[in-house]
N, C-alpha and C positions, 0 to 999 in steps of 0.2 A: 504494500500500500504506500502509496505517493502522500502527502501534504503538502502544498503549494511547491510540487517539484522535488520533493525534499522524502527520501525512501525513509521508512521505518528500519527502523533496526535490528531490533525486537520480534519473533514471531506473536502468532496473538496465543498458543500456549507459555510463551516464555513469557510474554504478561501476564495471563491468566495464574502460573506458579507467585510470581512478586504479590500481586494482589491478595491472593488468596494464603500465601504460606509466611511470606517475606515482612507483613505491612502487620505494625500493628495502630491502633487512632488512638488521636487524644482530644475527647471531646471539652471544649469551653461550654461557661455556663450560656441559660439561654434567660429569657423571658420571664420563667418562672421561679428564676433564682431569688432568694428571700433578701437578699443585699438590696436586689435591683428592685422589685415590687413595693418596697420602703423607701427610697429614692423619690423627691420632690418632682412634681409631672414637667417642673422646666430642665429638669436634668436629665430625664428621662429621652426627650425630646430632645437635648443637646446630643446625647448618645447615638442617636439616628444619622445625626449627622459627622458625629467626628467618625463614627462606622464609615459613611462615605466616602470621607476622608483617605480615611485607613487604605481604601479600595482605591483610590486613584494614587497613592505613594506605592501601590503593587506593579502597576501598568509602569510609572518610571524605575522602580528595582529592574522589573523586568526589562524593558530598554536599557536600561545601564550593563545588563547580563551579555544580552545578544541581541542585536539586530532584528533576529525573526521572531523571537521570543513571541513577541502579541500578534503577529500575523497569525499564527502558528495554533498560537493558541484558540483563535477566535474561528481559526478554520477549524480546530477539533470541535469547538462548543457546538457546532453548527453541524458537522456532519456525525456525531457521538448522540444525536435523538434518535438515528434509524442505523448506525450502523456500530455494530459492539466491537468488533479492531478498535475504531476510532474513540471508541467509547471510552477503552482499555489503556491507548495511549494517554488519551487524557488525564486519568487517573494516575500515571508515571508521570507525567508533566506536572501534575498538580506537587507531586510527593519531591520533584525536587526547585518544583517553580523556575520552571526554565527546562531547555534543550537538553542539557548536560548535567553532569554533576557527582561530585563523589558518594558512595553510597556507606561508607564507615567500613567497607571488608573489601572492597578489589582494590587492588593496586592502582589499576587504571581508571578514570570515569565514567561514570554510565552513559554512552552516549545514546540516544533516539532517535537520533535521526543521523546517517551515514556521513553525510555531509558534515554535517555542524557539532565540530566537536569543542569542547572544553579549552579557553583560550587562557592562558596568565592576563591576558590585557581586559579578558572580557569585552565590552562595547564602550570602554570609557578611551580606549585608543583604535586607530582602524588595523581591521581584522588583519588586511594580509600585514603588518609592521610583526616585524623580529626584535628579539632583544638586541641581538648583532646593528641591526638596523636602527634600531629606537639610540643606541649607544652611542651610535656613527652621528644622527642628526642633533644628538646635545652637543658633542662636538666641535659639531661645525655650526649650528649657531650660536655658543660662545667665542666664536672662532669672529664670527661676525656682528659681536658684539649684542645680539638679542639677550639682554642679562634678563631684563624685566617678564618677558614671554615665557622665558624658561623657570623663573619662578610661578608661573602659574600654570605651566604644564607642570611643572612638578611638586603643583599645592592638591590637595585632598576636594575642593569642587568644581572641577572644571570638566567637559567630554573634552581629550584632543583629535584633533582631525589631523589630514593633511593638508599642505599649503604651499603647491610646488613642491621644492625639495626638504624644506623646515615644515614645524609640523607647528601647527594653533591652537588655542587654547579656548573653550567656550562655557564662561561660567553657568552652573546651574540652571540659574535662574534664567539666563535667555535660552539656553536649550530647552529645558524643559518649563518654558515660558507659559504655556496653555494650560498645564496640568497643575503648576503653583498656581497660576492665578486659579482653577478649580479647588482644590486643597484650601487657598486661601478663604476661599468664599465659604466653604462649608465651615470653617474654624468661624467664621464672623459670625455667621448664623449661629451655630454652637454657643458661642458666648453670649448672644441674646439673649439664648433662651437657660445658659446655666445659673445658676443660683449661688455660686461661690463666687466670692470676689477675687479671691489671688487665683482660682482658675482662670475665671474669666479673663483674667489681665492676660494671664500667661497665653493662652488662644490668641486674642489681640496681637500682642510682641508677636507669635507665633506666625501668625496671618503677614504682620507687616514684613517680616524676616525672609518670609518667599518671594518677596515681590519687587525686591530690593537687589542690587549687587553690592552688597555691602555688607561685609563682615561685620560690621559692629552691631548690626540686628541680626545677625545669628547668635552673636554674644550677650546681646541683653534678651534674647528669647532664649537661651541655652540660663541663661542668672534665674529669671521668672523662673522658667522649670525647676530646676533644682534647686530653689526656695518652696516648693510643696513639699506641706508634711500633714498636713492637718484638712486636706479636701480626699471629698470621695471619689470621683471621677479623677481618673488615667489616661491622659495619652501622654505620648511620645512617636516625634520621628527623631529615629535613632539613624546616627553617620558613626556607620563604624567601615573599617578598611580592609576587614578578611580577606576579600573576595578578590580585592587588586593586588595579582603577583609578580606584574609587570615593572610596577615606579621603584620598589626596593631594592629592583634587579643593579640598579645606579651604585649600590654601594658594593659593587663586585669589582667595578674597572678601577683601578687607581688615579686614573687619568682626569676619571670624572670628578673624583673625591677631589683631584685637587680644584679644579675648578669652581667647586660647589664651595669648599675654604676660601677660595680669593676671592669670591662673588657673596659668600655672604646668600648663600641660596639653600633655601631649608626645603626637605624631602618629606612629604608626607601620603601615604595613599590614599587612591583614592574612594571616598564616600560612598557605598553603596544606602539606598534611602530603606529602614523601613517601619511599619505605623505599627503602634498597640495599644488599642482599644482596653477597659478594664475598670473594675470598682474596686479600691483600698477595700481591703480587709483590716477593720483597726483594731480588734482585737489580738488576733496574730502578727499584727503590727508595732503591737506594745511589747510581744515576746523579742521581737528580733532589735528592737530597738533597745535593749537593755547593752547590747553589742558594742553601741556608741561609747559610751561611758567609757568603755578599755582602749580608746582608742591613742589618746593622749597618753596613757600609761606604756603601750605598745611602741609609741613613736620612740622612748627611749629607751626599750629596749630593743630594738631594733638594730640589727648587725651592723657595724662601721658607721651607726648614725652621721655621727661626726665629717664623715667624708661628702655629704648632700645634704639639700634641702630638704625638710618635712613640712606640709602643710599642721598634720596633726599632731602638734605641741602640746594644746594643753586647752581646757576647757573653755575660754576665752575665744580660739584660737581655730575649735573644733566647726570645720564647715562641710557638713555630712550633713542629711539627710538617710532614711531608707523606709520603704513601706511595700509591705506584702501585697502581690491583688490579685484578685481574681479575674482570669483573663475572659474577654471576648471574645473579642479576634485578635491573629495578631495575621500580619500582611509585607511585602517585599523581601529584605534581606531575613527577617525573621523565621518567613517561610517556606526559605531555601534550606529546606530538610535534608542536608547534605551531608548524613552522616553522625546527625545530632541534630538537637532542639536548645535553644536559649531558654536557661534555666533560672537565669538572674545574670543583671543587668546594672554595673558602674559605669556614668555619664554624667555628663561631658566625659569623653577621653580626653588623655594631658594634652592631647596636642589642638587642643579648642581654646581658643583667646577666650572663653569663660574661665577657664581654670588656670589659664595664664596670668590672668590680670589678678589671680587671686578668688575666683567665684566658688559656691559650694558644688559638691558635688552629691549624687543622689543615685541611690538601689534602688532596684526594685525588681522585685521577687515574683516571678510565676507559680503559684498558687497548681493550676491542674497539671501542668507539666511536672514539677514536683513528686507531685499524688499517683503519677503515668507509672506502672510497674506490671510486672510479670510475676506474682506470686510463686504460683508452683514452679514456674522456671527456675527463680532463685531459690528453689527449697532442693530441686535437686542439683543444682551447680553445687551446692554446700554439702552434700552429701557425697559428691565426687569429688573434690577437690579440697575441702578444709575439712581439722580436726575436728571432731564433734563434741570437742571441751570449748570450742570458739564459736559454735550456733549460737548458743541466747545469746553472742556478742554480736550478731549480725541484725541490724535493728534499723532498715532505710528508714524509718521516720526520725532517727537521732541524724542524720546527714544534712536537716537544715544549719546546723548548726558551723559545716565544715564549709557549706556553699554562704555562711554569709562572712565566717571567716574570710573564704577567699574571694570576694567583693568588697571587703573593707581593705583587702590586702593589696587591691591596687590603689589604696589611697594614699599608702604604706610604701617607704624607699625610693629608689632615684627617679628623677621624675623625668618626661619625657624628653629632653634633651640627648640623654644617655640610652634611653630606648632605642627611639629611632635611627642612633647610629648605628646600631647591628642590623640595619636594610632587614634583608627576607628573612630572618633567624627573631624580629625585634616579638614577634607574638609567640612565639614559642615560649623564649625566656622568660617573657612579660607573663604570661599564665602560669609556668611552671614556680616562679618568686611566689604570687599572688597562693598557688596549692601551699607553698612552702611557709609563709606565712601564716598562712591559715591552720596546717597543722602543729607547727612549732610553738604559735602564739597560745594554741588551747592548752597544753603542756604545761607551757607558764601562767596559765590563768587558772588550769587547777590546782596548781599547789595553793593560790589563794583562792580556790573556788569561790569567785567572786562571779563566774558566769557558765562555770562546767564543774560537777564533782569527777571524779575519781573514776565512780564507776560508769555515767554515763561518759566519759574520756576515752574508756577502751571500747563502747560503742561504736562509739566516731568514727576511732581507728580502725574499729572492724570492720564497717560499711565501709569506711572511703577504700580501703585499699580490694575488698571485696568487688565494691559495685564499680571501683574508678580505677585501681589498678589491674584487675583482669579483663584484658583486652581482648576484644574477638577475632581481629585480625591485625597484622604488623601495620600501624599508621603510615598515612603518606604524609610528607613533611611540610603541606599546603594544610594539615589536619591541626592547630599547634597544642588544641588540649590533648589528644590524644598522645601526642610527640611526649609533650607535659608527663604525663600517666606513664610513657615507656619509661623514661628517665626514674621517675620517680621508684618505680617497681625495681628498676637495677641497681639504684643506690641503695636503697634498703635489702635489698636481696644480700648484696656484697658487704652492707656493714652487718650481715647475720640479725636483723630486724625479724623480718621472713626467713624461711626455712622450710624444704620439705623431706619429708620421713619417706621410709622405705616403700609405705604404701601409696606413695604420691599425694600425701595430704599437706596443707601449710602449715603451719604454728607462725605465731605472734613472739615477740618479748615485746609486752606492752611498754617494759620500763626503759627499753632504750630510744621508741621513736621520738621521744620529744629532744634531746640533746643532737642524734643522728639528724631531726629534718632541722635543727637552728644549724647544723654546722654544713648542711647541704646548700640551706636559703643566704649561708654565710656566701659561701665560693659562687652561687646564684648572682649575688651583690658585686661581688668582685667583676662578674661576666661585664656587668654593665656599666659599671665604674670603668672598667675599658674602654668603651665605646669603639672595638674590634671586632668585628665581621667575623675576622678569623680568629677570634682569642671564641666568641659563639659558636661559629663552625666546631672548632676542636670540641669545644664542652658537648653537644649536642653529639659529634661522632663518636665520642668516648661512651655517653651514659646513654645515648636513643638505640640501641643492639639488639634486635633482636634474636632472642637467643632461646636455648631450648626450654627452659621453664616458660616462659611466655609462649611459643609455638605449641606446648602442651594445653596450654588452659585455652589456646585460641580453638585449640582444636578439639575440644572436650565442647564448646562451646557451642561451636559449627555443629558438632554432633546432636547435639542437645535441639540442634535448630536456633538460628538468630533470625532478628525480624530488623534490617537495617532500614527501613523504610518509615515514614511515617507520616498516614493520614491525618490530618486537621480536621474537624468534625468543628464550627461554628452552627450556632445554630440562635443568630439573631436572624 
């Protein structure tokens, strides 16, 4: 079967196996949820529309992804009422939101369509451009003095084109000029009709910020946002840079680096857009917020403090936010089920003149994706693979605990300056500090069990490394929590943390991981205190190995059946 010229990939049995064996859903609340039926009928009615919203920041993810993306799609929606191939593709399209995409177990990406494979540049640069190529035209337009152009080819909102033989830069906002101004429109209307007032601002900022090519109202609509702590209604459009593998590439040539030094030209990826809808939950809001408190006490304990900046000092000083919710929808980059699902959420990223200038920053936590599990799956992964003195220590509802550690924990150490200088390695590292912080910091806050005792500690540890370090297949290096979790399982493996017995089962020494992850999150600190490409390279090829204890459990796994796919089930 053809799609606007474009073969399937896929037979309609090999979809038929993903759907039906491969996929598991994860439905949001709908209508009848008791949050949203208590909700003022102006808020109610705001919700209709930032939903709208949400739905046209997908249609630009999607153009940001590929090209064909929406054509593509729009030809499935249409020939999928009378024909089940079509029907079937669409449903793989849906699961990875887009053409392509990694699916958390094959090496390579899923492609759908023959043609349109999986690009490092994605559609934010033109498709046939090489990195060889893209390397050659920075080059030769600092060569010719484009200093100013080449800063904004290589800022975090721009599509580039070609331009002749240099290449151009087209902010946001006029590329995707039709779709902000729609987005914006519905945010107006939205705050008409909401009934909180620091919402409503925030929507306003929000609305003006797309309409504008001016960073300073993405900055004070990034401030509004992340000053909510105390409203019910949730959104965000989130610019985070996963998905562009292309701009980092820059910090590979020497040539370039120098150039970027003498020019005074900062490297950031770029922005994929995406929207999430949601109602605070404030009473699980109150639980997680007890987290804040530790944060200033963390800042100094914190490895080589002394060597960087902290935001998080001291109570004074403390500019966090975080609030639990109950998701909706959520829409674009969110959606791009590629392997995983966003579980929770720190933003602004450092590299946002909100958090440059000094602005707060703000969690927020996915409620159903959280709750999303495979019960009997995990009852017999434990039954084949760990000791059965360490069951009641496997306890996924104690792991909120370790996911908001590691959301505070990018608030925590060097801050983006020293990121971004490790180019394609800088999310890798950046999640793996953030896991390490996370679990080293509960360690030290139970001996004052000021926010973990003792025994819920070794819970933690038994889920995280359960549910986060046994991997179902060897991560790809475009994957970086996954990367994150290899590493993590081989230091601990290596300093005798973990351990397996004759029967292939693991053991814990719960009493050594909290010194083991401070002096991992230590040499973590150090990576980026370099701000070496290659000082990341090496740490990465040293600890990311896959090796035979991990090939066992991936493969124990596989057996077991894994569902690397995942439906979204909304149901507003």
């Amino acid at each position: 079967m053809k799609i606007k010229g474009y073969e399937v990939n896929l037979t309609e049995k090999e979809l038929d196996d993903i759907i039906t064996n491969k996929t598991r859903s994860i439905e949001f609340i709908s209508r009848d949820f008791e949050g949203y039926q208590t909700l003022p009928e102006g808020d109610k009615k705001a919700i209709e529309h930032l939903i709208k919203a949400a739905d046209i920041i997908n249609d630009v993810a999607l153009e940001q992804d590929n090209p064909k993306n929406i054509e593509i799609k729009r030809e499935l929606e249409k020939l999928a009422v009378k024909d089940s191939y079509a029907a079937k593709t669409l449903e793989l399209f849906n699961y990875l939101n887009g053409v392509a995409g990694h699916n958390g177990i094959d090496q390579e990406p899923v492609q759908i369509f023959k043609e349109l494979p999986l690009l490092p540049g994605k559609n934010f640069y033109p498709q046939d451009l090489s990195v060889e190529e893209f390397h050659s035209i920075i080059l030769q337009m600092a060569k010719k003095g484009k200093i100013e152009e080449l800063k904004k080819i290589l800022s975090a909102r721009t599509m580039v084109r070609r331009d002749g033989d240099d290449l151009k830069a087209i902010d946001y906002t006029e590329y995707f000029a039709k779709e902000f101004s729609e987005i914006a429109n519905e945010l107006e209307v939205a705050a008409y009709y909401c009934t909180e007032p620091e919402f409503k601002e925030f929507l306003q900022w929000q609305a003006q910020a797309l309409l504008q090519n001016n960073k300073d109202m993405d900055m004070l609509a990034d401030r509004h946002w992340a000053r909510l702590q105390d409203t019910k209604l949730e959104f965000t459009i989130s610019r985070e840079n996963y998905e562009d593998e292309l701009t980092g590439t820059v910090y590979d040539n020497p040539e370039i680096i120098k150039v970027l030094e003498e020019n005074n030209i900062n490297v950031v990826a770029k922005d994929t857009l995406g929207g999430r809808v949601g109602i605070v939950n404030g009473e699980e809001t109150e639980h997680i917020l007890v987290s804040k408190k530790t944060m200033p006490y963390l800042a100094k304990w914190m490895p080589l403090n002394d060597k960087y900046e902290q935001r998080s000092l001291d109570e004074d000083n403390l500019k966090q936010n975080m609030v639990d919710v109950d998701i909706i929808t959520l829409t674009g980059d969110y959606a791009m089920c590629r392997g995983g699902i966003t579980t929770a959420q720190n933003l602004p990223n450092g590299d946002k003149d909100a958090v440059k200038c000094g602005g707060w920053r703000r969690n927020v936590y996915h409620r159903q994706i959280r709750f999303s599990r495979d019960e009997e799956n995990e009852k017999i992964l434990l039954e084949r693979l760990v000791d059965p003195s360490l069951h009641p220590y496997v306890d996924r509802s104690k792991i909120i605990a370790f996911v908001v550690g590691h959301e505070n924990g990018h608030s925590l150490g060097p801050t983006t300056e020293y990121q971004e200088s490790l180019g394609v390695f800088k999310h890798i590292i950046e999640e793996h500090k953030a896991n390490m912080v996370s679990i080293a910091s509960l360690a030290e806050l139970a001996k004052r069990e000021s926010f973990v005792t003792r025994e819920d500690l070794r819970k933690i540890y038994a889920s995280w490394i359960v549910g986060n370090l046994f991997l179902r297949a060897q991560p790809v290096i475009s994957k970086p929590h996954r990367v994150a979790d290899l590493i993590e399982f081989n230091y601990l493996f290596e300093n005798k943390v973990i351990w397996f017995d004759s029967s292939k089962k693991m053991h814990i020494d719960f009493d050594l991981i909290g010194s083991v992850a401070y002096r991992l999150l230590e040499e973590t600190i150090k990576v980026q205190l370099s701000k070496s490409v290659e000082v990341a390279k090496d740490f990465i090829n040293r600890w990311a190995v896959w090796g035979e204890w991990s090939r066992y459990i991936a493969g124990v796994q596989q057996e077991l059946g894994v569902k690397p796919y995942i439906k979204i089930i909304t149901k507003f």
